[in-house]
C-alpha positions in Angstrom: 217.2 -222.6 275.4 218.2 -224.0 278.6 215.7 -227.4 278.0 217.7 -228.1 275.2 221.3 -227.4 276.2 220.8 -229.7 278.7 218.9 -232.4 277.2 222.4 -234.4 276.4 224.6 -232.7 279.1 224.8 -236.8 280.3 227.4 -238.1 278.6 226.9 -241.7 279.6 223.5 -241.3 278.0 222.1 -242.2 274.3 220.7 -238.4 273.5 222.8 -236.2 271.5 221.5 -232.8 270.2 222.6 -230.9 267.2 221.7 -228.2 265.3 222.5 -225.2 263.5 222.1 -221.9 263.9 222.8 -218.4 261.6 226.0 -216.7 262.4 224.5 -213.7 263.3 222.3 -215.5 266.4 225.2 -216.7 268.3 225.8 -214.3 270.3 222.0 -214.2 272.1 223.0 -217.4 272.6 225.5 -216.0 275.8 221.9 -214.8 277.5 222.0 -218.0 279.5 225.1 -219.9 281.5 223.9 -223.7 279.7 224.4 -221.9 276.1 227.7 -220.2 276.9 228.6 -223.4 278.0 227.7 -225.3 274.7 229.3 -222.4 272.3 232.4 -224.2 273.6 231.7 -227.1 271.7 231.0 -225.5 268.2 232.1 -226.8 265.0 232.4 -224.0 262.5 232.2 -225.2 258.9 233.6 -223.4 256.1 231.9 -222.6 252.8 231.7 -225.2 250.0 234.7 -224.9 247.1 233.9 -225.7 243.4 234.0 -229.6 244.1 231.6 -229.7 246.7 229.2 -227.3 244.8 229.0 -229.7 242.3 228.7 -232.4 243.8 225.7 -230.2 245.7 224.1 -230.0 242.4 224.9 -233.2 240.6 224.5 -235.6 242.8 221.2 -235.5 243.9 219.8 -234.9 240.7 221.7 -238.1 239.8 219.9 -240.1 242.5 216.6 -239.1 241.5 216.7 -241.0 238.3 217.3 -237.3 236.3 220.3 -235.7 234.8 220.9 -232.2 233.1 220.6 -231.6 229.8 223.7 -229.8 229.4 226.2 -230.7 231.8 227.4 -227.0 231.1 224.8 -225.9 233.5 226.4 -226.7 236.4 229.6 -224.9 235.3 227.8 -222.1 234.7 225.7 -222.1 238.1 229.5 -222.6 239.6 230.6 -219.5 237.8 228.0 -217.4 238.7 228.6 -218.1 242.8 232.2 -217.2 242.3 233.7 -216.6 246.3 230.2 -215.4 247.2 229.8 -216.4 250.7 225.8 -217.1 250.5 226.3 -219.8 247.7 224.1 -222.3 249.4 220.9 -220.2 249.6 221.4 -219.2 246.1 222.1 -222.9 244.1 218.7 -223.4 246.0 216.8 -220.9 244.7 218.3 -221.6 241.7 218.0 -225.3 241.5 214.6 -225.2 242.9 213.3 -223.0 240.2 214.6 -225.6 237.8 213.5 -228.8 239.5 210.1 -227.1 239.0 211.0 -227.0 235.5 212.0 -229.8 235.1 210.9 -232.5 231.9 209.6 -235.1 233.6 209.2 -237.5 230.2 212.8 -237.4 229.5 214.1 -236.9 233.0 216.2 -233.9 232.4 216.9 -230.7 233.9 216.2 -228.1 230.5 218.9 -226.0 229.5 215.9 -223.3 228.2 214.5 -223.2 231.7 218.2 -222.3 233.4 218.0 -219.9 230.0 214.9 -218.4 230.6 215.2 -217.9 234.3 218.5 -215.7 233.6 220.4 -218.3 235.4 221.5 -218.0 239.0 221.1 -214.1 239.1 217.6 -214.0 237.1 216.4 -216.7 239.7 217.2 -214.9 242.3 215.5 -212.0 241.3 212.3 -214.0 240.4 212.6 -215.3 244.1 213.2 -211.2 245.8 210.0 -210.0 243.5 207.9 -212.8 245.3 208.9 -211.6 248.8 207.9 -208.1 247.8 204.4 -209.8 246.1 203.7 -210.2 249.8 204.5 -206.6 251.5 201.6 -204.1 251.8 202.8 -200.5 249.9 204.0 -199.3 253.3 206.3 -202.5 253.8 207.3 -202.1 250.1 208.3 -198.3 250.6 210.5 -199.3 253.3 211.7 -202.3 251.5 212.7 -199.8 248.5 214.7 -197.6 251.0 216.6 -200.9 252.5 217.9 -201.9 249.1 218.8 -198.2 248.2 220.9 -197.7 251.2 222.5 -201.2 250.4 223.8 -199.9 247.0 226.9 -197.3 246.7 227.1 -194.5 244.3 229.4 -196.4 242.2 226.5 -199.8 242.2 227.9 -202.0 243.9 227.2 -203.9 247.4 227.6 -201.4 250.8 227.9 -203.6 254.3 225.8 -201.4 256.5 225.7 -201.5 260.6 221.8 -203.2 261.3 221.0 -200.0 263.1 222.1 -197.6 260.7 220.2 -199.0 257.8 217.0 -199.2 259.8 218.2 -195.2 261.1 215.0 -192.9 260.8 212.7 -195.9 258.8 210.4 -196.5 262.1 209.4 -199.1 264.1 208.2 -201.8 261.0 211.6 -201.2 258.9 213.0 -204.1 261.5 210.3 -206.6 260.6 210.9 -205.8 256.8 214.1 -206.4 256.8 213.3 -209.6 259.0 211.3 -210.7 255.9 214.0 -209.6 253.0 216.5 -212.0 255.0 214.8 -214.7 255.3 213.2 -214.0 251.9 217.3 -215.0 250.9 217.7 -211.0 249.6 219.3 -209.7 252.6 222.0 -211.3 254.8 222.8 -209.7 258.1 226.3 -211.1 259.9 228.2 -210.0 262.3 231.9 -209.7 262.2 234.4 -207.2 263.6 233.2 -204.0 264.5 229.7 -205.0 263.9 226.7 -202.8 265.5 224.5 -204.7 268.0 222.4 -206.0 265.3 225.3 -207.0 262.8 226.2 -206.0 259.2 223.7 -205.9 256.7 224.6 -206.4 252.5 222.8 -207.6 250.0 222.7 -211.6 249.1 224.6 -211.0 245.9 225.8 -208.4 243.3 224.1 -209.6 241.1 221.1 -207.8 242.2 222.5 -204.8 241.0 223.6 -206.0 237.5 220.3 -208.0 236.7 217.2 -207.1 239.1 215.3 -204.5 236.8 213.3 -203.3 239.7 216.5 -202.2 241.6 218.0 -200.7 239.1 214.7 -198.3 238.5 214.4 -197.9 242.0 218.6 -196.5 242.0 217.1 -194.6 238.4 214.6 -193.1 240.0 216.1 -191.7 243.9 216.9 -188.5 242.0 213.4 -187.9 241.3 211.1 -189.0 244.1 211.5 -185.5 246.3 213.9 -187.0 249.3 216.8 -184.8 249.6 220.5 -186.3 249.4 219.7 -189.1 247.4 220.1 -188.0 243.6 222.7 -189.5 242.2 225.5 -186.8 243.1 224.2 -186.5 246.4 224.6 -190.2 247.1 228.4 -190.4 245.8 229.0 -187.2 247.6 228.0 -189.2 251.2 229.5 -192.1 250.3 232.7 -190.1 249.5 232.2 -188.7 253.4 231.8 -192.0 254.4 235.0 -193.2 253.7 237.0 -190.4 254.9 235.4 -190.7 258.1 
C-alpha cells in the first residue's frame, strides 16, 4: 500500500495513479500514514440516475454494431433497479446474461431471452445459484443460514452488523460470506453505527420475491429442528429487535 501511494507523490512528474476501491475497504486504508494521507484526495461518486443507466445499457450495445429488439427492455431493466443502491453490479449480471443471448445474425438483443431469464431479478438469481454450484454442503449450510438471517419476519431485506451475522456460524462463515459478496448476492458497507466489519444486506429485494431457493429455504426454517427460527419465533425476535 505504501509502494503505490507513493508512486505519484511527485507532482512535477508524469505518473498518476488511480483506482477504486469498495466502500467498505476504506477504512483499512488508515493502517498506514501514505494512505491516510491519499483518503484526502478522494473523489466520491454518486450512483447513476435513470439517464445515465441508459445510456450504461444502450450505448455500448449501440457501438457494437447491435441494438435491442425491444427498446422496452431497457425501460424495464430501469424499472426493475428502482433507487437500489447496487444498480451497477446488477445491469451486469443482467446485461451479460443477455449479451450471451444474444442473436448474432440479426444483431439484436432478444426480447425472449430478457423473458426467459425473469429479467433483472430472474438473472440475478441464475447468477446467486452458480455461486452456490461451487460451495461444498458445509459452505452451502452456512450460506443457507446467511441468507436466512438477512430476511425479516415480514420478507423483506434486514442490514445486519458483519459480526452478528457471522455470530455462532464458526470460523469458515467469514470466507462464505467473502464468496456471496463477491458472488454480487451479498453487499457489506459501512455506514453510521456500523460494527468493525460493516453492514451486511442482501443485493436486492428481489431475492425474496423471485429466488425459489430462498423462499424454500424461509418455508422450510420452521421445520429443520433449530429452535427460534419458525416462522413466529422469527417475527417474535425481530419484534425484540426493534424495541431494543
Amino acid at each position: 500500500m505504501r509502494a503505490v501511494c507513493s508512486a505519484a507523490d511527485d507532482p512535477q512528474t508524469r505518473v498518476r495513479v488511480v483506482m477504486t476501491l469498495r466502500d467498505d475497504f476504506i477504512v483499512r486504508l488508515t493502517e498506514t500514514e501514505q494512505a491516510r494521507e491519499a483518503l484526502g484526495n478522494v473523489t466520491v461518486l454518486r450512483g447513476p440516475g435513470p439517464d445515465a443507466l441508459r445510456e450504461i445499457l444502450e450505448k455500448p450495445v449501440s457501438r457494437a454494431g447491435y441494438r435491442y429488439e425491444d427498446p422496452g427492455i431497457v425501460d424495464d431493466m430501469i424499472s426493475a433497479l428502482g433507487h437500489e443502491l447496487a444498480s451497477l453490479p446488477l445491469i451486469q449480471v443482467a446485461a451479460t446474461q443477455m449479451w450471451e443471448e444474444r442473436d448474432r445474425t440479426r444483431r439484436i438483443l432478444r426480447r425472449d431471452a430478457y423473458d426467459a431469464m425473469g429479467g433483472v431479478a430472474g438473472a440475478l438469481a441464475r447468477q446467486v445459484d452458480g455461486v452456490l454450484a461451487g460451495l461444498t454442503p458445509a459452505q452451502y449450510g452456512l450460506a443457507r443460514e446467511l441468507f436466512v438471517r438477512l430476511v425479516t419476519p415480514e420478507r423483506t431485506r434486514r442490514v445486519v452488523p458483519q459480526d452478528r451475522l457471522l455470530e455462532g456460524l464458526g470460523e469458515e462463515a467469514a470466507d462464505v460470506l467473502a464468496r456471496l459478496v463477491a458472488g454480487r448476492a451479498i453487499v457489506v458497507r459501512r455506514g453510521r453505527g456500523s460494527g468493525a466489519g460493516g453492514d451486511v444486506e442482501l443485493v436486492h429485494e428481489s431475492l425474496i420475491r423471485n429466488w425459489s431457493r430462498l423462499a424454500r429455504w424461509l418455508d422450510e426454517s420452521g421445520r429443520d429442528g433449530v429452535p427460534g427460527r419458525d416462522r413466529a419465533g422469527r417475527r417474535a425476535l425481530g419484534e425484540t429487535r426493534r424495541a431494543a
